[in-house]
C-alpha positions as CSV (number, residue, x, y, z in Angstrom):
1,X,-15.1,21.6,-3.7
2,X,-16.5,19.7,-0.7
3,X,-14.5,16.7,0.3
4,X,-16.8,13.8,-0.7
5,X,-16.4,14.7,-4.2
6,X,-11.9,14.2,-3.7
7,X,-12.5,11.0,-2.0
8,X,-11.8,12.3,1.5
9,X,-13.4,10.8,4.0
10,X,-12.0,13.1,7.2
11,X,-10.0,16.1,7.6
12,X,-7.3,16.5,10.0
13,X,-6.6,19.8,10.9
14,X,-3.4,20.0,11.9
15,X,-3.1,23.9,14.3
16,X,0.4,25.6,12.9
17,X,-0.4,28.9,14.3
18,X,-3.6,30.5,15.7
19,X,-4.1,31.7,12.3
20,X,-3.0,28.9,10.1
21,X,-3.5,25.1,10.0
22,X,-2.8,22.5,7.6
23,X,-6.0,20.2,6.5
24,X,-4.4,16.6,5.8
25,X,-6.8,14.7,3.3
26,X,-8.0,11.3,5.4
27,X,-9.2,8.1,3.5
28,X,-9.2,5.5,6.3
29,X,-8.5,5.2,10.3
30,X,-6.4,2.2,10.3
31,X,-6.3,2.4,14.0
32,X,-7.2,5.2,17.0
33,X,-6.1,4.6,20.4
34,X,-5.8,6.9,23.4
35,X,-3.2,5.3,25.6
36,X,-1.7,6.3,28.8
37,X,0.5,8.7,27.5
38,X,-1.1,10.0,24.2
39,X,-3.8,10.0,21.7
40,X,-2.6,8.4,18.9
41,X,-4.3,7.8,14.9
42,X,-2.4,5.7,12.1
43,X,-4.3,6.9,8.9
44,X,-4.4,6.5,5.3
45,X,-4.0,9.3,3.4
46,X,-5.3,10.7,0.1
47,X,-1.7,11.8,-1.0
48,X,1.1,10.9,0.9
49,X,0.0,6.7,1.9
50,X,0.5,6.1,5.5
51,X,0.5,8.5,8.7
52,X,1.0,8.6,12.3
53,X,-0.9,11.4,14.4
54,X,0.2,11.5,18.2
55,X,-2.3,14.5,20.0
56,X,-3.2,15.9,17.1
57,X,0.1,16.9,15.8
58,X,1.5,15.0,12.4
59,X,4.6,13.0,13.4
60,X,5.5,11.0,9.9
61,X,3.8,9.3,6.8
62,X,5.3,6.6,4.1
63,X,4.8,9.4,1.2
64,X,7.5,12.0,2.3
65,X,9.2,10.7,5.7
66,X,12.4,10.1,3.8
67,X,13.1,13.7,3.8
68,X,12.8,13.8,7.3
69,X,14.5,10.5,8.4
70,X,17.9,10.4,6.3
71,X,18.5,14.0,7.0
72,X,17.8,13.2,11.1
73,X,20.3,10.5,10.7
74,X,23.0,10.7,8.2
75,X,24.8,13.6,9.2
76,X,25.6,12.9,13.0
77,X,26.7,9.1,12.1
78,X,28.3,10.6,9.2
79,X,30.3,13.0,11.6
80,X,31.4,10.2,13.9
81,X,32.5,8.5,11.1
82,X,32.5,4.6,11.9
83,X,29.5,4.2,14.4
84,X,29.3,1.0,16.6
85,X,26.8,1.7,19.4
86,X,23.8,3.7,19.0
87,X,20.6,5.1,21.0
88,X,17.4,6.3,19.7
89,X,14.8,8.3,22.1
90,X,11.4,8.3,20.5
91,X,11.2,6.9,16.8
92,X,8.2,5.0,17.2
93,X,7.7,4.5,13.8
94,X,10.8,2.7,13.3
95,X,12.2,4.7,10.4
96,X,15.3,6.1,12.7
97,X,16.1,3.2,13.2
98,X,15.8,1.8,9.8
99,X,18.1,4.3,8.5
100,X,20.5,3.7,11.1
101,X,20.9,0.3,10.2
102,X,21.8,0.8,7.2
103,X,25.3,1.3,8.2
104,X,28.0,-1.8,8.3
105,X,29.5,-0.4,11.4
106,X,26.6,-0.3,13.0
107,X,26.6,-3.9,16.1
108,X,23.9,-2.3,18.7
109,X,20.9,0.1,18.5
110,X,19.1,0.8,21.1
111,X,15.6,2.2,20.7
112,X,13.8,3.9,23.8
113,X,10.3,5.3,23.0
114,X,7.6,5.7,26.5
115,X,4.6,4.4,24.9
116,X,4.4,0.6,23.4
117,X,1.2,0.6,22.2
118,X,1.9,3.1,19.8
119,X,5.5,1.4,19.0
120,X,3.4,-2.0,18.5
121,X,0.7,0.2,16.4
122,X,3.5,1.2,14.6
123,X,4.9,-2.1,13.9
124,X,1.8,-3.6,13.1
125,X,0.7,-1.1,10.3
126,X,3.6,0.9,9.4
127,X,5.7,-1.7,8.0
128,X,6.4,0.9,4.8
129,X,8.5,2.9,7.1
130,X,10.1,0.5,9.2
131,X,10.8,-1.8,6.7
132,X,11.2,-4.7,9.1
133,X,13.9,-3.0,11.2
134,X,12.1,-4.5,14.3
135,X,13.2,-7.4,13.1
136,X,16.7,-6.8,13.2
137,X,18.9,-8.9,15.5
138,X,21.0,-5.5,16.9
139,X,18.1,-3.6,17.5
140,X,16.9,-3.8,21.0
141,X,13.5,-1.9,21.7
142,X,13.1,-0.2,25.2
143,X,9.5,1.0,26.6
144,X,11.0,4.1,29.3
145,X,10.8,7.0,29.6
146,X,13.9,8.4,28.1
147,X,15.0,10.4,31.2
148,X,15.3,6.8,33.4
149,X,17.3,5.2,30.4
150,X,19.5,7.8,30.8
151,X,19.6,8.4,34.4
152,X,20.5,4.4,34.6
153,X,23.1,4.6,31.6
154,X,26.8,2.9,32.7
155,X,28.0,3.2,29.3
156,X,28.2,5.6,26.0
157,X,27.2,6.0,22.6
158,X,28.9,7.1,19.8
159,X,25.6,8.2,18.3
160,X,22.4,9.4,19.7
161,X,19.6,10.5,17.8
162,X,17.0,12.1,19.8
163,X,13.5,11.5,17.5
164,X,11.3,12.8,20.1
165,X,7.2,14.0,19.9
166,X,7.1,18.0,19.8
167,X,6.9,19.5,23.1
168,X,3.0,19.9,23.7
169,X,3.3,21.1,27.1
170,X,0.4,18.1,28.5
171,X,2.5,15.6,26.1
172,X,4.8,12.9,27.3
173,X,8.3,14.9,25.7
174,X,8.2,18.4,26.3
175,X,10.6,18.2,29.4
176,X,13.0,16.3,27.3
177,X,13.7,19.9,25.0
178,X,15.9,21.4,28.6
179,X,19.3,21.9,29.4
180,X,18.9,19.0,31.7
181,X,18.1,16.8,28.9
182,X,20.7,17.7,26.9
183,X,23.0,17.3,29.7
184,X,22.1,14.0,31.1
185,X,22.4,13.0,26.8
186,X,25.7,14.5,26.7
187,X,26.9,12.2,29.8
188,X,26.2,9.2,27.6
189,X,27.9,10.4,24.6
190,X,31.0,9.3,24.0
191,X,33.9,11.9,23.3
192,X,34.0,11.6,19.7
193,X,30.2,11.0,19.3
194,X,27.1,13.1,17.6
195,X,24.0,13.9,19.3
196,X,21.3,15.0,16.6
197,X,18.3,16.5,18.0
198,X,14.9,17.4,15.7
199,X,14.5,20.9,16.4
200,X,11.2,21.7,15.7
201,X,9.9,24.3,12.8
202,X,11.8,26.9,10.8
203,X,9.5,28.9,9.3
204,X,9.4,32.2,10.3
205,X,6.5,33.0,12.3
206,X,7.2,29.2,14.2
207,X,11.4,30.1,14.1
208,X,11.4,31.0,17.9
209,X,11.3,27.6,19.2
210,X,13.8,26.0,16.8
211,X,16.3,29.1,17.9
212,X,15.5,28.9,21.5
213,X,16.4,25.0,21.5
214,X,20.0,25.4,19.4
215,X,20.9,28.3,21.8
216,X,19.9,26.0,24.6
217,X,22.1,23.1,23.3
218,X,24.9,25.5,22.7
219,X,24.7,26.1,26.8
220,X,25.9,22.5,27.2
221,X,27.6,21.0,23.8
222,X,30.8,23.0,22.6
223,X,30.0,22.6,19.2
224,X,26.4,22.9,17.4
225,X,25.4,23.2,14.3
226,X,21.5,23.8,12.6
227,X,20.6,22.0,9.5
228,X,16.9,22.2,7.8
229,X,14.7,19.9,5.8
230,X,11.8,20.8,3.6
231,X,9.0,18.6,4.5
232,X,5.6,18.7,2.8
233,X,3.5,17.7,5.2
234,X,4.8,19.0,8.1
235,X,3.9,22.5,6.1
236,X,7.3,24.2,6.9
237,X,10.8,23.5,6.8
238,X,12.0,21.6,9.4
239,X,15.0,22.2,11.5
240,X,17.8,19.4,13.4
241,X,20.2,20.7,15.6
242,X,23.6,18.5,15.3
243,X,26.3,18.5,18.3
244,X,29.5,17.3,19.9
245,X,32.6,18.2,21.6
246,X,34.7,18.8,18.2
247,X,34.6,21.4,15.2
248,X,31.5,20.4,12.9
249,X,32.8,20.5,9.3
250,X,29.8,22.8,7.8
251,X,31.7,22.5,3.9
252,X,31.7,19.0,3.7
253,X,33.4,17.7,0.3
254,X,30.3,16.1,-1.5
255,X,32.6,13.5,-3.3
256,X,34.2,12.5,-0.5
257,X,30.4,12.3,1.6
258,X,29.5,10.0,-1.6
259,X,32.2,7.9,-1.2
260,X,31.4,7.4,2.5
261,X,28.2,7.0,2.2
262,X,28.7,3.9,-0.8
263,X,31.7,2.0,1.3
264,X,29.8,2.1,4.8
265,X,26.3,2.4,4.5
266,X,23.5,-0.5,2.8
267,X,20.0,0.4,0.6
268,X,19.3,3.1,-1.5
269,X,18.8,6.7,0.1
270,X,16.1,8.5,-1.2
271,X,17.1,12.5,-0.9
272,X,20.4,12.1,0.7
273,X,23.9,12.3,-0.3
274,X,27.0,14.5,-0.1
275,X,25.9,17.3,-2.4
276,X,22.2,17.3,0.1
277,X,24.4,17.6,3.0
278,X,26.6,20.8,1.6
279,X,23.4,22.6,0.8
280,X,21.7,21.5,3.9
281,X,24.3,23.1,6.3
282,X,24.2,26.5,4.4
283,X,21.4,28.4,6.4
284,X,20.0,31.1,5.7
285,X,20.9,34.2,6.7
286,X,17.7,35.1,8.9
287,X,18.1,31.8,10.8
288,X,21.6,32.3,11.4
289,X,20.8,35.9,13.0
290,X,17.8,34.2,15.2
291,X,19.8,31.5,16.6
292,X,22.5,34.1,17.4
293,X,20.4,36.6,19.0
294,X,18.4,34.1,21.0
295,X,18.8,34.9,24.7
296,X,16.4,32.0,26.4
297,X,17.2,28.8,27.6
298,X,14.5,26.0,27.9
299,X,14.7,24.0,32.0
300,X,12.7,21.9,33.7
301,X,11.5,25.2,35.7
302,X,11.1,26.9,31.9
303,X,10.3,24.3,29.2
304,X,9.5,24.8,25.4
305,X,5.8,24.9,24.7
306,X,4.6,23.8,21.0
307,X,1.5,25.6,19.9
308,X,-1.5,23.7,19.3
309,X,-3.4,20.6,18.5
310,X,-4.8,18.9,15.1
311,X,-9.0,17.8,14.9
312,X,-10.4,15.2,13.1
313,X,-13.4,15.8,11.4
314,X,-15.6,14.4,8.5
315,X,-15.4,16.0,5.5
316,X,-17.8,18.8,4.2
């Protein structure tokens, strides 16, 4: 059936492998920019409402971001337990930090994404995601390049979520997927913190990269723990890497999660809660075994390389 005759007005074709690619249904460009760092779409969509493209490659959109966001979030502020201080790198979009704030504990975030025009893009159009967390009084926004912020850091966080771009290797956030990066993140962490990463894809013919990164984490955190996500559009399962200096409980008591989350935490969540967290942190077997027989490291001198770019074109 050509496009015309679903209402599509443009196809984005979103690369997942040389051999596969995922064709996202557009209705309306509600702005294109190519900014200093990026190339950068917010879209309607024929499904799934709202969407943000950065070089081609689908970062989030208002019809299934949930099951991305709360999963990023929830579990490393969940394992600190009582979260005061907290930094964000990346998360234009402003869901992060949206779901952040939803906890009481919660007096400073600090947001830190390179490119403002696509944070005020974001800000402008978006405003299903965000939810006005811009507007929040302990939410300061940062335009820097993650690497200075952390370079300059004096001080810690008990949380950091790092919400960054995939690694296209001519993008602005491939080198911060290294040992160094994780490093220079670990500095700023305080002892009991939680440093959450978004690990890239876990289906099996993409499962390299999201292994390659959790072994390269477990190189500098002594604790790490992979947790996935099954997110529509993103046409695989998605994979987050969770770390810190102390055991990571992987058989959390759901009741206990639920009662957590209710006492500390403000809004409704979507997808998670303490029985989603149990089954998230029960991997499957075939991850488990990549992860443990991974052998590379990603450095500055060999950095992770995501495969491809998306086109937009009209529709047949």
């Amino acid at each position: 059936m050509a496009g015309g005759e679903v209402g599509t007005e443009f196809w984005l074709h979103e690369y997942i492998t040389p051999w596969d690619f995922y064709a996202h249904g557009i209705t309306k460009v509600l702005e294109y920019r190519r900014t200093k760092f990026q190339e950068m779409y917010i879209v309607e969509t024929g499904a799934y409402g709202q969407a943000l493209v950065l070089d081609g490659k689908w970062q989030s959109c208002s019809g299934d971001e949930f099951l991305y966001h709360e999963p990023l979030v929830h579990p490393a502020m969940l394992l600190h337990g009582s979260p005061k201080r907290v930094l964000i790198l990346g998360g234009g979009e402003g869901a992060t930090a949206r779901e952040v704030l939803r906890w009481k504990s919660v007096e400073q975030v600090t947001m830190v994404d390179i490119d403002g025009e696509v944070v005020d893009a974001c800000r402008c159009h978006l405003a299903s995601m965000h939810q006005n967390a811009f507007d929040d009084p302990r939410l300061e926004v940062v335009i820097d390049d993650a690497i200075n912020v952390l370079d300059r850091a004096n001080t810690t966080w008990d949380v950091i979520v790092s919400d960054l771009s995939d690694p296209i290797e001519d993008g602005p956030s491939f080198k911060l997927f290294t040992k160094e990066y994780f490093e220079k993140a670990k500095r700023v962490l305080a002892p009991d913190g939680a440093f959450v990463l978004q690990a890239g894809p876990v289906a099996p013919a993409e499962l390299r990269l999201h292994a390659r990164l959790v072994h390269t984490m477990r190189q500098v955190f002594e604790h790490v723990q992979s947790y996935t996500s099954y997110v529509p559009t993103y046409a695989s399962p998605w994979g987050f890497a969770l770390a810190r200096s102390t055991p990571i409980d992987t058989r959390p008591d759901p009741e206990t999660i639920d009662g957590q989350l209710s006492e500390q935490t403000t809004g409704g969540l979507k997808m998670f809660d303490g029985t989603t967290l149990l089954g998230m942190l029960q991997l499957p077997a075939h991850i488990r075994r990549a992860i443990d027989d991974e052998t590379v490291v990603y450095s500055l001198d060999h950095p992770p390389k995501f495969f491809g770019k998306g086109t937009l074109g009209a529709s047949a």
